[in-house]
C-alpha positions as CSV (number, residue, x, y, z in Angstrom):
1,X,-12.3,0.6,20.0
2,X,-12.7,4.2,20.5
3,X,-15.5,6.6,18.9
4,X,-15.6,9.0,16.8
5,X,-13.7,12.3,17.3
6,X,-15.8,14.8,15.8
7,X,-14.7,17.9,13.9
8,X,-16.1,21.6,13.2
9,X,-15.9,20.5,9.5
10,X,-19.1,18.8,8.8
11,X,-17.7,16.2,5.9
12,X,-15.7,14.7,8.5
13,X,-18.2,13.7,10.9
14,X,-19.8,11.4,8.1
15,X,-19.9,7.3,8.9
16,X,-18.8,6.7,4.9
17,X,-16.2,9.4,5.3
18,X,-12.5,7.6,4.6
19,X,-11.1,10.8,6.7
20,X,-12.6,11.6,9.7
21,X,-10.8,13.5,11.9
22,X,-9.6,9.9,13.9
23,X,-8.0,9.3,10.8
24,X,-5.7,12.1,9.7
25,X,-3.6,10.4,7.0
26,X,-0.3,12.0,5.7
27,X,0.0,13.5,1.9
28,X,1.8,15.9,-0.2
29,X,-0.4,18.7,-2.5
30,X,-0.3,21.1,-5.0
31,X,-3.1,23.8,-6.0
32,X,-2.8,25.3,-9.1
33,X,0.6,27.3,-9.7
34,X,2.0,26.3,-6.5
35,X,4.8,24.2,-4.8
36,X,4.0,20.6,-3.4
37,X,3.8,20.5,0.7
38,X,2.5,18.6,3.0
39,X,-0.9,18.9,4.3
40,X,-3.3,16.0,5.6
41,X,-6.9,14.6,4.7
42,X,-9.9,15.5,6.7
43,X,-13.6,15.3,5.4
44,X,-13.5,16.3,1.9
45,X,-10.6,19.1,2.6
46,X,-7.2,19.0,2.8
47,X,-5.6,21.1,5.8
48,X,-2.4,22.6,4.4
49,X,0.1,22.0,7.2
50,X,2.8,24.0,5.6
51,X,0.7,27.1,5.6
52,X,-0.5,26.2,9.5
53,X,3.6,26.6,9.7
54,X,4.0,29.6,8.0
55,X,1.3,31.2,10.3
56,X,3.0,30.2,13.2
57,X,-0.4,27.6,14.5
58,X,2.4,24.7,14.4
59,X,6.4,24.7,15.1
60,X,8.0,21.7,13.3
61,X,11.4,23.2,12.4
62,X,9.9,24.2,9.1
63,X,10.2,20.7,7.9
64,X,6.3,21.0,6.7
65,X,7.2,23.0,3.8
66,X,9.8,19.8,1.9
67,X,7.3,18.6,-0.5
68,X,7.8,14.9,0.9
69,X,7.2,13.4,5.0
70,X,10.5,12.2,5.3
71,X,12.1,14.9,7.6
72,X,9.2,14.3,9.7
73,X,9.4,11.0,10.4
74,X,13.1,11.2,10.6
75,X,12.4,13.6,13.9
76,X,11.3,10.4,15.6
77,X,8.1,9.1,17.4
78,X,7.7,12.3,20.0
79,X,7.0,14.4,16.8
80,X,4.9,11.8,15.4
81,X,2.2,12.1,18.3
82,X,2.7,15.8,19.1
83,X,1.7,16.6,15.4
84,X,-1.5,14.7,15.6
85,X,-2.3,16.0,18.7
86,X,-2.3,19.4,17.8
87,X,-4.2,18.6,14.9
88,X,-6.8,16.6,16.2
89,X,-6.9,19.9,18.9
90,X,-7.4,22.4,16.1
91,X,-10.0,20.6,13.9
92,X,-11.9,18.7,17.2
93,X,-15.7,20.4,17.5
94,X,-15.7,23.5,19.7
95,X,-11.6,24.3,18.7
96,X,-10.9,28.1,19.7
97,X,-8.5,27.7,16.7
98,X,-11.5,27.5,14.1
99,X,-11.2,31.0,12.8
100,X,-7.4,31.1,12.3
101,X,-7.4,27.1,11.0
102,X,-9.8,27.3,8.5
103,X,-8.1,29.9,5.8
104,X,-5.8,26.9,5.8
105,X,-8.8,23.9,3.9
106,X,-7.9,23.7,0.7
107,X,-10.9,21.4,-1.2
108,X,-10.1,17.9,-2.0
109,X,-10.9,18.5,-5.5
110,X,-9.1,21.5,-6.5
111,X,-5.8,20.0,-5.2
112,X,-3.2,17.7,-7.1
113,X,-1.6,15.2,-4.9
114,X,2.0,14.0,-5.1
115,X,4.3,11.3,-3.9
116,X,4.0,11.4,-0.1
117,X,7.4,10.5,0.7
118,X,10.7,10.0,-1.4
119,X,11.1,5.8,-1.1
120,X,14.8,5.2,0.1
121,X,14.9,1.2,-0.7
122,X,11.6,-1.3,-1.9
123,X,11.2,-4.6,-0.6
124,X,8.6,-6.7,-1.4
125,X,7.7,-10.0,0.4
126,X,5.4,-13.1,0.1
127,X,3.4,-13.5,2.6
128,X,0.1,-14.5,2.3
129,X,-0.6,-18.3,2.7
130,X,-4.0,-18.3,0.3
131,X,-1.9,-16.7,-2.4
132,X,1.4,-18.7,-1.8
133,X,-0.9,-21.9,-1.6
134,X,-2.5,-21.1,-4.9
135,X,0.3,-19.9,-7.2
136,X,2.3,-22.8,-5.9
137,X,-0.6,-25.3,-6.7
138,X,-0.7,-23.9,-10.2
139,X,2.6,-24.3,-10.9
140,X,3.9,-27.5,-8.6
141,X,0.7,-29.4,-7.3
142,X,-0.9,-29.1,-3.9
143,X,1.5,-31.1,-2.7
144,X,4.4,-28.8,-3.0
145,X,2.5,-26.0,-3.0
146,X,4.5,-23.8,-0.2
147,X,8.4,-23.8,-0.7
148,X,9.8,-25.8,2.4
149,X,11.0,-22.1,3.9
150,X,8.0,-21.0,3.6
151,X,5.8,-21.4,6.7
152,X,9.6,-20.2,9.1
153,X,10.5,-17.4,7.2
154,X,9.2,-14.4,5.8
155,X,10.3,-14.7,1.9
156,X,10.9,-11.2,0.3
157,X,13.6,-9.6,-2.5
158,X,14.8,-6.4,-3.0
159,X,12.7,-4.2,-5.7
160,X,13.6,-0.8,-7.5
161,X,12.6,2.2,-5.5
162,X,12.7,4.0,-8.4
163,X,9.6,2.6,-10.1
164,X,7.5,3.5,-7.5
165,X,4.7,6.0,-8.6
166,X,1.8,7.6,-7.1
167,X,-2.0,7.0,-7.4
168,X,-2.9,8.0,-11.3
169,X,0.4,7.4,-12.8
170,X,-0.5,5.8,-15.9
171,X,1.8,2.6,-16.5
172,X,3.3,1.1,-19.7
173,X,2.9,-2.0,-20.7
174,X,6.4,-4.1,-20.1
175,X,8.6,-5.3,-22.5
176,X,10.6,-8.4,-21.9
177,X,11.9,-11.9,-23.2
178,X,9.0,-14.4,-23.3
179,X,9.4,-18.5,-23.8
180,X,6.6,-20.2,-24.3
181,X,6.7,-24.0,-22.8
182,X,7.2,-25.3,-26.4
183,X,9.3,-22.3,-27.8
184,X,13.0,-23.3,-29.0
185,X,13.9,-20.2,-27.9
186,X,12.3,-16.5,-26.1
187,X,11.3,-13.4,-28.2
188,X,11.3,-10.4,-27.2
189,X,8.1,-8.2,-27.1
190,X,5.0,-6.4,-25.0
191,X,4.2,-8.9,-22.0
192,X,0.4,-10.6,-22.7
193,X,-0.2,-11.9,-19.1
194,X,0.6,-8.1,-17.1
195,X,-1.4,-8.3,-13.8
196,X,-1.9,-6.8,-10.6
197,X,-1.0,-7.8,-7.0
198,X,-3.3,-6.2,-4.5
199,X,-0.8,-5.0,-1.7
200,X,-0.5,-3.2,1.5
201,X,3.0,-1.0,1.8
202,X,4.0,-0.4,5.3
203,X,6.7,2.7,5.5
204,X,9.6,3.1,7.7
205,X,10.0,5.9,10.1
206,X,13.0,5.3,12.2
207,X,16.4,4.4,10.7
208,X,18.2,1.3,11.9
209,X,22.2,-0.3,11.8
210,X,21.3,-3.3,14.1
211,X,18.9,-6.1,14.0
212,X,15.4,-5.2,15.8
213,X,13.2,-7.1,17.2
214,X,9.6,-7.1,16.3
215,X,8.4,-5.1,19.3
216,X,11.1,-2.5,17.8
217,X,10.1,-3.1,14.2
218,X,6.2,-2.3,15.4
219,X,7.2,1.4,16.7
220,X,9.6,1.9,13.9
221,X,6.4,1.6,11.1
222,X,4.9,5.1,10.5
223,X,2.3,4.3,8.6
224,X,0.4,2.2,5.8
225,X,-0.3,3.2,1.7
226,X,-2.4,0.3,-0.2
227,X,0.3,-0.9,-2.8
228,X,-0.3,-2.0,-6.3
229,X,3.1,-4.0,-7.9
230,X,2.5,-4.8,-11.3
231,X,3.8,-8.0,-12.7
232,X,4.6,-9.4,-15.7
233,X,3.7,-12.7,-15.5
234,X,5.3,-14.6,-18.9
235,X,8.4,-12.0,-18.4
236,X,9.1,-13.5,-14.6
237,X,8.4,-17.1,-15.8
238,X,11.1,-17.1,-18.5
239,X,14.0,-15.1,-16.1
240,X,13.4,-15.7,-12.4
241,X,15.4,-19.1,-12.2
242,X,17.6,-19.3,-10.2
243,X,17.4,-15.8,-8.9
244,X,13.8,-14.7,-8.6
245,X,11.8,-11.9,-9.8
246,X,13.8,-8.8,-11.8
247,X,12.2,-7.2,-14.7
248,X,8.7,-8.8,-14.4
249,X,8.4,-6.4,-11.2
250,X,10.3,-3.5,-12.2
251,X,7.7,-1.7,-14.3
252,X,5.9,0.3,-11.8
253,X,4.7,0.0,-8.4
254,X,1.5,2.5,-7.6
255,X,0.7,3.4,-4.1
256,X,-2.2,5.6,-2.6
257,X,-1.2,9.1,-1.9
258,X,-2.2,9.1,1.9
259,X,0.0,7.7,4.5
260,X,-2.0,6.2,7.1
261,X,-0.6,6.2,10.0
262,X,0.3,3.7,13.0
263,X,-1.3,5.7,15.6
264,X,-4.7,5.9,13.2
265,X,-4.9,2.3,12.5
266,X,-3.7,1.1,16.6
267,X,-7.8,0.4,17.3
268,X,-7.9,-2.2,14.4
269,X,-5.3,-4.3,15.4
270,X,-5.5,-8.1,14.6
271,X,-3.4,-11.6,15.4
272,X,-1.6,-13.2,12.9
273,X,-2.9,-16.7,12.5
274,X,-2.2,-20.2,14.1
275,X,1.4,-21.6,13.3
276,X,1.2,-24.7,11.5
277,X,4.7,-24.8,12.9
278,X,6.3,-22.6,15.5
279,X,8.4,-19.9,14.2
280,X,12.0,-18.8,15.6
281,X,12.1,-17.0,18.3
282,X,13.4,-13.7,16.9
283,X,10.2,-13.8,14.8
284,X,7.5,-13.9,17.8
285,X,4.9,-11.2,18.2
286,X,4.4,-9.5,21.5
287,X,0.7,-8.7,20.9
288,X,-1.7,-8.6,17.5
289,X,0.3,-6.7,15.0
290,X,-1.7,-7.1,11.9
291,X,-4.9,-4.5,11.3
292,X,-8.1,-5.8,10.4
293,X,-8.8,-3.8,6.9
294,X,-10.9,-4.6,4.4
295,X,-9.6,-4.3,0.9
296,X,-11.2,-4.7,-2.8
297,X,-9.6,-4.6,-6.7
298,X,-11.7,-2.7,-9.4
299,X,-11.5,-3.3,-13.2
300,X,-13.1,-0.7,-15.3
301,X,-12.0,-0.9,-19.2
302,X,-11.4,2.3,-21.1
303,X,-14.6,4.1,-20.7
304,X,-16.5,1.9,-19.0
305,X,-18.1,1.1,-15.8
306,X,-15.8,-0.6,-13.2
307,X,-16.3,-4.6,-11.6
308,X,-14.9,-5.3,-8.4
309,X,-13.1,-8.5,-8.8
310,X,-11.3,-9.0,-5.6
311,X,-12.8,-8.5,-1.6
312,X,-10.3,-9.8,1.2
313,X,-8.7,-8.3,4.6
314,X,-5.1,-7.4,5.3
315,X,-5.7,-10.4,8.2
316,X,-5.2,-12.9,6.1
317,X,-2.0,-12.1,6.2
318,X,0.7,-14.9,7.3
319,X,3.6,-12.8,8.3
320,X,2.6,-9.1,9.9
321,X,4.9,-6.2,8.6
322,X,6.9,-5.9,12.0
323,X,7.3,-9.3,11.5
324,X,8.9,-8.7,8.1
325,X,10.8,-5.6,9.0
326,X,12.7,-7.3,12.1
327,X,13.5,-10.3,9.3
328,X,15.4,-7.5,7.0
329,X,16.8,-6.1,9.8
330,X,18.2,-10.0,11.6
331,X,21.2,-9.9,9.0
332,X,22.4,-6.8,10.2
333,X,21.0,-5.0,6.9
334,X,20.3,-1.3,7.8
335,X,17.0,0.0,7.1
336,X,16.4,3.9,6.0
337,X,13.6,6.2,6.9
338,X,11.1,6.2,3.8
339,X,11.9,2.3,3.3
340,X,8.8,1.0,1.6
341,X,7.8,-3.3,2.4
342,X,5.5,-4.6,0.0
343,X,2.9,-7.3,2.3
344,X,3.0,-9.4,-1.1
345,X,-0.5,-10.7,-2.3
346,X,-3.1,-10.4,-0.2
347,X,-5.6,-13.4,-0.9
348,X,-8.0,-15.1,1.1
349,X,-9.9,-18.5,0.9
350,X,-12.7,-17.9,-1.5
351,X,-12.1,-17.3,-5.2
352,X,-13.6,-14.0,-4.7
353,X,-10.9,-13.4,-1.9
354,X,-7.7,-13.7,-4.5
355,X,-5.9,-10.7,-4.7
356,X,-4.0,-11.3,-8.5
357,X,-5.6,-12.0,-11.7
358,X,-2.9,-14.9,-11.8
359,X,-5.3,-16.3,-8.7
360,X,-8.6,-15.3,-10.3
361,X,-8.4,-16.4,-13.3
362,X,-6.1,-19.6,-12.5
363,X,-3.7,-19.3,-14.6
364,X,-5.6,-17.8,-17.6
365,X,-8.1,-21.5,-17.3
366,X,-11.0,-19.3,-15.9
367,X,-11.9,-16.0,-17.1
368,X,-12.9,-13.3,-15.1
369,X,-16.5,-12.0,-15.5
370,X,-16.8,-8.3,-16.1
371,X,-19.0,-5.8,-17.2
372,X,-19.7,-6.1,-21.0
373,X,-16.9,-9.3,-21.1
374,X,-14.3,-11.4,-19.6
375,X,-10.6,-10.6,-18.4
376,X,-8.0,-13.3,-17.6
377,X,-5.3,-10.6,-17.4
378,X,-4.8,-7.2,-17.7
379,X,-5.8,-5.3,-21.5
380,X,-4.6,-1.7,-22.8
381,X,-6.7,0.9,-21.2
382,X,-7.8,-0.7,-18.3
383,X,-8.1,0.9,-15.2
384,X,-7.1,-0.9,-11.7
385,X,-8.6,0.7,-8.5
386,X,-7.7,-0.6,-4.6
387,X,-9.4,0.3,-2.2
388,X,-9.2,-0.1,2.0
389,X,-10.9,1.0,5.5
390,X,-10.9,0.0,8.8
391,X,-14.3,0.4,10.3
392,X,-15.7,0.5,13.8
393,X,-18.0,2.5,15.7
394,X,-19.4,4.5,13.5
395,X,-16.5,5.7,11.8
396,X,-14.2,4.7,8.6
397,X,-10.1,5.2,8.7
398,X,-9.7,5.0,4.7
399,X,-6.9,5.1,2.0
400,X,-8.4,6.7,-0.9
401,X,-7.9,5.4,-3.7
402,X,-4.9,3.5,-5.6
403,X,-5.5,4.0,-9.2
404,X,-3.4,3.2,-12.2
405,X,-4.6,2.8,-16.4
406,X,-2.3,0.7,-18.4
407,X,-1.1,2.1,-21.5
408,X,-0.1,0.0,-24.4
409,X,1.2,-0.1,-28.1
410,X,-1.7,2.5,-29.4
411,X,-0.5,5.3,-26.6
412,X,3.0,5.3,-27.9
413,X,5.2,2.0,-26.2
């Protein structure tokens, strides 16, 4: 684990701080009147990397000034670690480069932030054994809880890339068929059981034609956003025989604005668990290739204070994103630069630990306690919140926040 890096700018150096200056996550801003670019977090500034550009302080082939990261990490792992290099040498305590870096801070608060990157292609998978135990022993018993694919193979389907928003997008309420179990036949209207699935989104730097192998799909990730993908429960139950989900996930999927990268998050690596059985040898790990991040799910209704509901770690997880990215890859399927894999829902053993309302609720049977009531599912004007760090040595690599309000009938759906 390595310590803290510490920075000229004060808010950095700060043990709650989800940007410190080992952190260094990846976003696109706006200030009032301006064009979006990219700049990156540190204490409670943003450092406008465009403008660092413009004064000739960093020489990336002007690709800071696109509005979106992909041009960077299309320029390959080399530019990945010079630009945090030369950013960790400007901002690092004692920088000769103070006086000409700091016309460049922008304050967190007057910025807007944008999507970080445009998303070529979204995948998401299902990959966490607490939540594939418990949504299969809702639905099919304990005893054939897990499909039999399940523990060999990485399950996942192909998503819409274009319903992928950033942090403070409000999102509608779906519309959809819905069959109840003793309904002749569906109707069509607002989806009653809309939940959340509390997700990690890993982001793909390095374009592919060939099938890699996990060691390859590790150093093609460039970084990590906490991922929110909505789902309409009673829509997916009615239409996802024999094909799986469709509608039910294409609503919206919110991810934090930060990218967090590979190189930030390399001293909180973590194993995947025991196999109950092995796995195919395409689908080995080298090393630890999860991170050990702890994660929660807010719920504050319309104007009122917020309940964390969920608390679990991105280790639960079965299946690591490498793991999932060299599975994509094994059919030959090429893979983009800005592809976007969804972890699936993260849960872990304890009820407190289940990262859907599907979970913590069970099924609608056991209402969620909240401030001033109960929730089995989602209501109009609720606001979801995820949250994640890393945290070791007296310093936090955060997220931010992943924040979406539902909107419904009364807001104009």
């Amino acid at each position: 684990m390595t310590d803290l890096i510490r920075s000229w700018i004060a808010s950095a150096n700060d043990p709650a701080c989800d940007f410190p200056l080992n952190n260094l996550p990846y976003g696109v801003f706006s200030t009032a009147g301006g064009a979006p670019r990219c700049g990156t977090a540190i204490g409670d500034h943003i450092l406008d990397l465009h403008g660092l550009e413009q004064a000739g302080l960093l020489e990336f082939s002007n690709q800071l000034r696109t509005g979106r990261w992909n041009e960077i990490m299309a320029m390959g792992r080399d530019t990945w670690a010079r630009l945090r290099r030369e950013v960790i040498k400007m901002l690092q305590e004692g920088a000769e480069a103070q006086a000409r870096v700091e016309p460049h801070l922008v304050p967190m608060a007057q910025a807007r932030l944008h999507m970080p990157f445009a998303v070529s292609e979204f995948t998401d998978f299902y990959a966490s054994r607490h939540h594939a135990q418990n949504v299969g022993t809702m639905f099919r018993g304990a005893e054939n809880a897990l499909p039999p694919n399940w523990l060999h193979i990485p399950i996942g389907y192909n998503g819409r890339a274009s319903s992928v928003v950033v942090s403070g997008t409000p999102v509608r309420r779906p519309q959809g068929q819905l069959k109840g179990p003793d309904d002749a036949a569906p109707r069509f209207g607002p989806s009653q059981r809309f939940d959340i699935e509390l997700e990690m989104g890993a982001i793909v730097g390095q374009p592919s034609e060939r099938p890699l192998s996990v060691a390859e799909a590790f150093d093609n990730i460039f970084g990590y956003v906490l991922l929110n993908d909505w789902s309409a429960r009673d829509i997916q139950a009615w239409e996802y025989q024999p094909l799986g989900p469709f509608q039910a996930k294409a609503t919206a999927t919110t991810i934090s604005p930060w990218i967090v990268t590979a190189a930030a998050l390399e001293p909180f690596r973590a194993d995947t668990p025991d196999r109950e059985v092995p796995l195919l040898d395409y689908l080995n790990e080298p090393g630890p290739m999860l991170y050990d991040i702890d994660l929660e799910v807010g719920l504050a209704p319309e104007g009122r204070e917020e309940t964390v509901i969920c608390r679990t770690n991105y280790r639960e997880m079965y299946y690591s994103a490498p793991q999932q990215l060299a599975h994509h890859s094994s059919s030959g399927c090429p893979m983009r630069v800005g592809d976007l894999l969804g972890s699936g829902t993260i849960s872990g053993p304890e009820r407190g630990n289940r990262g859907s309302l599907l979970e913590l609720s069970w099924g609608g049977k056991e209402p969620v306690e909240i401030a001033g009531g109960t929730r089995s599912f989602i209501e109009d004007g609720d606001v979801l919140t995820l949250r994640g760090h890393a945290e070791g040595q007296g310093y936090r690599v955060g997220f931010g926040a992943c924040v979406g309000q539902v909107l419904g009938d009364r807001n104009g759906s």
